[in-house]
N, C-alpha and C positions, 0 to 999 in steps of 0.2 A: 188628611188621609195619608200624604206624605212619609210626614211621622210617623205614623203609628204602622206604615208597612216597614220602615228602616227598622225601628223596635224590636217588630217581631220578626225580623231577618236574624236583629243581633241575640235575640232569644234564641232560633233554631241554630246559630254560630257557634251558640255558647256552651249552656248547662244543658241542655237538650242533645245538643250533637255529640257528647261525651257517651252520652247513652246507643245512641247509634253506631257510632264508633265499634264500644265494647260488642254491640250484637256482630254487626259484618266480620270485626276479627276473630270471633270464635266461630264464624261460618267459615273462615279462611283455614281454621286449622282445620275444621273439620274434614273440607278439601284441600289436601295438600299440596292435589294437581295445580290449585290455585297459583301457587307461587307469588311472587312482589307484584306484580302486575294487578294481580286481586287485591292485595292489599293497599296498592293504591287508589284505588277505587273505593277500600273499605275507609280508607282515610279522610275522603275527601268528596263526604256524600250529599254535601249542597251543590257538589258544582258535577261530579260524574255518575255516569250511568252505571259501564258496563264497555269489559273487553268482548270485542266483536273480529277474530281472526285476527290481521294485525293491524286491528285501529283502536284506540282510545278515544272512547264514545262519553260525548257529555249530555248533559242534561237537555240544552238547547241545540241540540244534534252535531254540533261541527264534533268534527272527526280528526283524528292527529293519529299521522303514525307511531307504533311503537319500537322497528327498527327502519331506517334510513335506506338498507342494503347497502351500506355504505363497509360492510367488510369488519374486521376487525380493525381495534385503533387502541393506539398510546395513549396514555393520561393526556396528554398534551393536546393530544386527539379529538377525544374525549371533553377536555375541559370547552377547549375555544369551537367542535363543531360537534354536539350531542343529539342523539335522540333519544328518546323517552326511556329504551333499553337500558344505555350507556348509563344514563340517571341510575338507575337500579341497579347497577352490575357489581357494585360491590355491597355484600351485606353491612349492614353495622352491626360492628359485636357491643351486644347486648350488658349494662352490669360491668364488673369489677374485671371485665377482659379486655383482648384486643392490643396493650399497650407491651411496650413499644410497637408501634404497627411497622408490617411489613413494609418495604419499599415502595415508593408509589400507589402506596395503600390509603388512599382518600376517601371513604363512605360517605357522600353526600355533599362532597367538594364538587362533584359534575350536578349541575345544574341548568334542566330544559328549559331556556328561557320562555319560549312561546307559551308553556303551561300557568307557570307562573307570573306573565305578565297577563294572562285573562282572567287568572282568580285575582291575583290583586291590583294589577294594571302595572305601568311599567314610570317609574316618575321622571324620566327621561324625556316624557313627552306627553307627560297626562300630569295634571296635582293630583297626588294622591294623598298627599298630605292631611289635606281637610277628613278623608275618612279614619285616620288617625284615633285613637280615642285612650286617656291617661290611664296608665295602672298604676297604682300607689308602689313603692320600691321597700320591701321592709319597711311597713307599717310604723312598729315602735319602735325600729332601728335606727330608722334614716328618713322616712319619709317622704323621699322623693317621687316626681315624677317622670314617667317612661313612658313614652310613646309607642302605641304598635297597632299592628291591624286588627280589625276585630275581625276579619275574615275568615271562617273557620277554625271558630274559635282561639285562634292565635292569642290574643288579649288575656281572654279568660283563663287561656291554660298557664298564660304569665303569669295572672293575678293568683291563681294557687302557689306554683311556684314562690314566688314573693312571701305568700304568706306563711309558707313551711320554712323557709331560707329562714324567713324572722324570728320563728321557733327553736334554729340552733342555738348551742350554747354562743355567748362573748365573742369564744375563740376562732369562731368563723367569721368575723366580720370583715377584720383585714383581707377576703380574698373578695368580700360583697360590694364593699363601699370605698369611697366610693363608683357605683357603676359609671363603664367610661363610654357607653355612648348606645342608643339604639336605632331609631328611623336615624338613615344620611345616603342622599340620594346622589351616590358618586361610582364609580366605575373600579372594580377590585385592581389597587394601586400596578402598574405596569401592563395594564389588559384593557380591553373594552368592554369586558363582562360588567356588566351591574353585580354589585356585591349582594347579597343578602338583607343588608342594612338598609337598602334602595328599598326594596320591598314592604318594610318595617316587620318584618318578623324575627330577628336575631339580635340579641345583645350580646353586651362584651359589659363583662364584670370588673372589678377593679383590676387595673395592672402593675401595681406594685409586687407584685409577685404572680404576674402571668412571665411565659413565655413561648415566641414567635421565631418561625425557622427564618425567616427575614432577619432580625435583627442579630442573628447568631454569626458571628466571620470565625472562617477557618482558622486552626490555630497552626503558629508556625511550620511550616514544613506538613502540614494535614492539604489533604486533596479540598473538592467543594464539598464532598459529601459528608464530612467532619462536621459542620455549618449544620448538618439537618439531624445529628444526633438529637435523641427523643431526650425532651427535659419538661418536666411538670413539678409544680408544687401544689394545683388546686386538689384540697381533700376529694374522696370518692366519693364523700355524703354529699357534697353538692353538684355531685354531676347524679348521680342515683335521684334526686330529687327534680331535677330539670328531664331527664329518663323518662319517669315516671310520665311527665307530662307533655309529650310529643316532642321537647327537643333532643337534637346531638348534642355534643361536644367534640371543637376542633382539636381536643388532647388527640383523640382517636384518629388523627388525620398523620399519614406521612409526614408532608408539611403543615408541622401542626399550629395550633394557634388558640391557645391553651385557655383564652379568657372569651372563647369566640363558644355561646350557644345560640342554636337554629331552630327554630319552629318547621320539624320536618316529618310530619304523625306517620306517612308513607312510609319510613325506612325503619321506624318503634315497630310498628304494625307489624310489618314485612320478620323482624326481629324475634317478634313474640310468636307471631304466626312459622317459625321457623325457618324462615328464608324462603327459596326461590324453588 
């Protein structure tokens, strides 16, 4: 019985919640008062209900707030102390825009832990691993395996992805293969934040021609800020194709991180449905 209830979980996760998905975000545009706030809820409809004044209301009733009253705050702010707000506060530009991003312009670098670790759990203190489940990495390309959550639908929307990736020509392979790392249950390098990665919904694509404001040093006689000059080489077809299917791209990040895509449907949603 076990079984066959996890199954048909991973069924409503999956090709089923694509379909739900598409209705709630054209209910989003339809109301515009909605803003990001409804579309996270339109994202995320095994696990949420419904904005109720200012709580975020789930399915099995716990309640979370969506601002702190903690004032306005810095990115920095922002990153290490957020509330569900802050998560949404910057749009992500949608398609062939956005780039070079404004300063301190991170769309979906702030990250509610609390949210995120009840949908997928937190592997700092739970295995999460075991729910884990393989998607094949470009089929006839490479045929690897990738680990990721099948939690709404996260997996599934990989497994597309993967599959169109596989459909470019040749000349996109050098940015595919090979992919350098998905599930890895570690804390984002100099923070205590859990990365994305912890989660298992984000990969990171080849790096042979990625680039990270990290690994960037200022050049003679340049300030810090010289270090975070915007650099990308991954083509637009493969971030339009990872788009398409609920993730980011850390190109679009101030501090960007160009090989870095996220399973984020809330902020596509929030995108499509016009922002906030």
């Amino acid at each position: 019985m076990r079984e066959r209830g996890e199954r048909a979980l991973m069924l409503q996760t999956g090709a089923g919640l694509a379909v739900i998905v598409l209705v709630l975000m054209l209910q989003a545009v339809a109301e515009p008062g909605r803003g990001a706030s409804a579309a996270l809820v339109a994202a995320y409809p095994v696990f949420l209900e419904r904005i109720e004044g200012n709580s975020l209301v789930w399915k099995d009733g716990t309640r979370m707030p969506l601002d702190d009253g903690k004032g306005a705050k810095s990115l920095d702010q922002k990153l290490e102390d957020p509330d569900i707000e802050d998560m949404l506060s910057m749009p992500y530009p949608l398609g062939r825009t956005g780039v070079p991003p404004a300063q301190d312009f991170d769309p979906g670098r702030v990250r509610f832990g609390p949210m995120l670790d009840k949908m997928y759990g937190n592997c700092l203190s739970a295995d999460i691993a075991r729910k884990l489940v393989p998607v094949v990495w470009l089929p006839t390309k490479a045929g690897t395996r990738i680990m990721f959550h099948p939690a709404n639908g996260a997996a599934e929307q990989l497994r597309k992805v993967s599959e169109e990736l596989d459909r470019l020509p040749p000349r996109f392979l050098e940015f595919l293969h090979p992919a350098a790392g998905s599930y890895n249950c570690r804390p984002i390098a100099g923070t205590r934040r859990l990365s994305a990665h912890g989660y298992g919904i984000a990969i990171d694509i080849a790096t042979r021609r990625a680039h990270y404001w990290q690994w960037t040093k200022p050049a003679a006689g340049k300030g810090p800020d010289d270090a975070r000059r915007w650099r990308n080489d991954i083509p637009w077809e493969i971030v339009e194709v990872f788009e398409r299917h609920g993730f980011i791209w850390g190109g679009k990040w101030y501090h960007y991180d160009t090989m870095h895509f996220e399973y984020r449907p809330e902020l596509i949603a929030a995108a499509k449905a016009g922002g906030r």
